[in-house]
N, C-alpha and C positions, 0 to 999 in steps of 0.2 A: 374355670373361667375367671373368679376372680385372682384365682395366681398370676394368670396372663396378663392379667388388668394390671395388677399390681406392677411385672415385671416390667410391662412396654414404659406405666408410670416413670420408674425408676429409671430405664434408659433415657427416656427423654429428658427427664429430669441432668442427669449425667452428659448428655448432650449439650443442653442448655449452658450447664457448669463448662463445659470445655468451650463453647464455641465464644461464653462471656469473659474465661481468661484469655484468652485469643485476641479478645477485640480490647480488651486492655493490656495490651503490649503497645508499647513505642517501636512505630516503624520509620522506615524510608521506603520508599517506592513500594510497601507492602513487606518489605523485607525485618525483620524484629533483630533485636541482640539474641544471641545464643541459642540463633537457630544451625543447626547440624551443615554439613555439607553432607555426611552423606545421606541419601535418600531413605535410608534403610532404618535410619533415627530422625522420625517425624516430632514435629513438637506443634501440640494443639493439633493432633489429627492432620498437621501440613506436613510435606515434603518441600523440600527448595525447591526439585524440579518444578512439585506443583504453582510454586510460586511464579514462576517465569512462565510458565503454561496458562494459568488461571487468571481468572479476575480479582484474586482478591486484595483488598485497599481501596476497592474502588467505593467503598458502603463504610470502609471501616473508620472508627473514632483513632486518634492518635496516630493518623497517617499522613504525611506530607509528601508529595512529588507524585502523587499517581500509583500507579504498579503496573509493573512488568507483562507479564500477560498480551499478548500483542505488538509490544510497542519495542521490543527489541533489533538492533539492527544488528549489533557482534558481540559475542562473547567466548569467555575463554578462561580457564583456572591454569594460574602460575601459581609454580610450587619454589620461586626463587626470586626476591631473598627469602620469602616465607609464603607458607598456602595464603592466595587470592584471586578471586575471580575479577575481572575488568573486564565491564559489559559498557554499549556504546549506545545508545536510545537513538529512536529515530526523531527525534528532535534535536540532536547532539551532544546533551546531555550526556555525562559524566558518571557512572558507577562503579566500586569499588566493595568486594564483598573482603574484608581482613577476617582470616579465620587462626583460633589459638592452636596449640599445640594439638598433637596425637596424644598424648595424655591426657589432654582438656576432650578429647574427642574431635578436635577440629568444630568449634561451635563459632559462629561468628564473634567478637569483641568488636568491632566494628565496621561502619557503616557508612561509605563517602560518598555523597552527591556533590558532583560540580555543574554547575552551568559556566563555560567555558566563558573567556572577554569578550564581548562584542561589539562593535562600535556601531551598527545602528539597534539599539534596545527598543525595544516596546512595552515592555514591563513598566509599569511603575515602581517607583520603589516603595512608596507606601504601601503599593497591593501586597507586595511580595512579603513585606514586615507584617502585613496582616493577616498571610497563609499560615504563617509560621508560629503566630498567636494562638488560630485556631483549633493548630493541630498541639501545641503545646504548652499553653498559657503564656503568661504573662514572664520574659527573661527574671532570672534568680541573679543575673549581671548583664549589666550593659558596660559597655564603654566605646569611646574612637581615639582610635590612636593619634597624636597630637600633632606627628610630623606629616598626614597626609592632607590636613588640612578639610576635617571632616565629612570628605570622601568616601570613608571605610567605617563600618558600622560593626562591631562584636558582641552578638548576644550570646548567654548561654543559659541552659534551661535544664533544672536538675530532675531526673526522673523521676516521677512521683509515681510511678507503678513500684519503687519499691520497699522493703519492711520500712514501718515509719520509725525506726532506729538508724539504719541506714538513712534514710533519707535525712533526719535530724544529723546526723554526723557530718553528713555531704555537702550540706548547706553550713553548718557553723567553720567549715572551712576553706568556704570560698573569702576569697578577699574582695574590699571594698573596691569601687573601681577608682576614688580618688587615692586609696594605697599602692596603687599599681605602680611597680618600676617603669619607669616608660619606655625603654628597652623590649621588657617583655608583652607591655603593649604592641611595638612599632613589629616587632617578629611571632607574634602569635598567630597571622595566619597562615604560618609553612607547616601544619601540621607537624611539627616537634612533639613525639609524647612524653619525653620525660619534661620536656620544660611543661605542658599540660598539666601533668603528674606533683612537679614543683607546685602549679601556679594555684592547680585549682583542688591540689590534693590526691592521691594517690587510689582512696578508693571512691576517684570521682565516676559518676554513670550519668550520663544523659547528650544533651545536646548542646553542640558550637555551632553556631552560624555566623558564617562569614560573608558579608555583602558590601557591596561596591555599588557605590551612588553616582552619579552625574545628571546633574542637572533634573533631579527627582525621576531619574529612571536607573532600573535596576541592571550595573553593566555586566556583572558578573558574581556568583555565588559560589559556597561552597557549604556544604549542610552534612555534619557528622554526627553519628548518631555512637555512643564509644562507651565501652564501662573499662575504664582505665586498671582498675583490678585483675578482669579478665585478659587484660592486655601482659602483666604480668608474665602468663605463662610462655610468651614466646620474647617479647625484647625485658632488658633492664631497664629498669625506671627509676633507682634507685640513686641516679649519679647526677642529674639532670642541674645545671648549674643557670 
């Protein structure tokens, strides 16, 4: 009896341990970095399937935009120019699963939410700057690009789920926002990864958010979640000028 005791102990215990590194992962929509496509390599006891099936995000720490579970209206994996899923939300919202290499195992590297332009918003744009806090702390860089006429707002936020070696390195190579060329200010939100790779250093991991203002409403987004590293195994990053 006490073996038993012991054993369920230990499960639970081991339970606990997975389902707390789970919920310290950095998501979007519930979706984490370097989670698998395929279903067969679950990570945290998830499958992606289960991702788009399930609720989970909806309880969890370090999650922005919701999750999938319900809310999907179309999806679909392209395998050209590279494996990616592009799913359509029933709100119109924007997702984009980029997955690495067959070598890599096909794990995600990144992670794209758009809210497309709208011209009647509702959003504030304070609120939207203040989701994105909660889900990530406090931006590791801010800046706005000079020729929009402070319109367009650029934060980015270095993931703190990982080794604090890493993290220390990731951060001593971001640059100041008043060092910024203003070039790669004014073109930084077309998603370019080697200019990313340039700007913010090659083994950068975490978040860019992209947000568009008028008249203190939020007109449109764009929210990535990327470990520039893991991007590696499928484009070159190495030439980015």
């Amino acid at each position: 009896m006490r073996k038993i005791i012991l054993i369920a102990g230990l499960v639970a215990i081991f339970c606990c341990a997975q389902t707390a590194l789970a919920a310290d992962r950095w998501r979007l929509v519930s979706v984490p970095l370097d989670m698998p496509l395929s279903d067969e390599q679950a990570l945290d006891n998830q499958a992606l399937e289960g991702l788009y099936q399930g609720d989970y995000g909806t309880h969890m720490a370090d999650n922005f935009g919701g999750y999938l579970g319900g809310n999907v209206k179309s999806s679909g994996l392209q395998e050209s120019p590279f494996y990616h899923i592009h799913t359509v939300l029933k709100d119109k919202r924007e997702l984009e699963l980029w997955f690495s290499s067959a070598e890599d195992s096909r794990k995600t590297f990144g992670i794209h939410l758009e809210m497309p332009w709208t011209e009647k918003p509702t959003k504030n744009f304070a609120g939207a700057v203040a989701e994105l806090e909660a889900a990530f702390g406090k931006p590791d860089l801010e800046f706005a690009p000079s020729d929009v006429g402070g319109a367009q707002q650029i934060k980015v936020f270095v993931d703190r789920t990982m080794p604090k070696d890493r993290i220390d390195a990731v951060l001593g190579r971001l640059p100041a926002a008043n060092k910024l060329d203003p070039k790669d200010a004014s073109d930084f939100w077309n998603s370019d990864l080697r200019k990313w790779a340039r700007v913010l250093g090659p083994e950068f991991r975490g978040v860019i958010a992209i947000l568009n203002n008028d008249k203190g409403k939020l007109v449109s987004e764009q929210v990535i979640l990327i470990d520039l590293a893991s991007a590696r195994s499928v484009f070159n990053l190495t030439l980015g000028k």
